[in-house]
N, C-alpha and C positions, 0 to 999 in steps of 0.2 A: 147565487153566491155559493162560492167551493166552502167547505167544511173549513178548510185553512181560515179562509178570508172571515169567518165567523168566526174562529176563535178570538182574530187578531182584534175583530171589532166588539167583543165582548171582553174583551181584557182592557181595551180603551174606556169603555165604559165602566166598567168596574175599577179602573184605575184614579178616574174623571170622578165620579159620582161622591167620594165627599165634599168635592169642592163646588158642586153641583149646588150650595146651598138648600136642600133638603132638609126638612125636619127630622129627626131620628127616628122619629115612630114612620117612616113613609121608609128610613134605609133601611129600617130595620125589615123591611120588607121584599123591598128591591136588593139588595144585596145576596142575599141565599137564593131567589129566585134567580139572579145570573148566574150566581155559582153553581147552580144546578144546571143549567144552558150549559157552562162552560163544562162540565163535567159528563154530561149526555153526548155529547159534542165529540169532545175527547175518546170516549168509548166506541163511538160512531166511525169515528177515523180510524180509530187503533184494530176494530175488528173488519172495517174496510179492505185496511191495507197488508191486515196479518191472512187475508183470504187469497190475496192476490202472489201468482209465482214470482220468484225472488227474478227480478229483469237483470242485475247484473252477473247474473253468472254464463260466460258464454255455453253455445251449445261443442256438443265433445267434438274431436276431430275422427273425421273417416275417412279415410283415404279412400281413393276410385279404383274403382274393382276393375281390372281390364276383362274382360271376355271375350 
């Protein structure tokens, strides 16, 4: 599962999970522990993708050297 696809499904879950009828003392505990998922998660991605070269910038032009 890509980093994406786990944020999308930890936001579901934590979107879900009041309705989830749960007692409060059980959210009170599941909830910080997604929030921290989602927040690991997020750092994972962001220092992923800030490592990786920028793809949209073309490469420069050079013209052909005749010899």
């Amino acid at each position: 599962m890509s980093r994406v696809t786990t944020l999308i499904f930890l936001g579901i879950l934590i979107a879900l999970s009041p309705f989830a009828g749960l007692p409060l003392y059980v959210l009170a505990w599941i909830l910080p522990v997604l929030g921290i998922m989602v927040i690991l998660t997020g750092i994972s991605l962001r220092a992923r993708r800030s490592g990786e070269a920028p793809s949209a910038a073309p490469a420069p032009y050079e013209p052909p050297q005749n010899q």
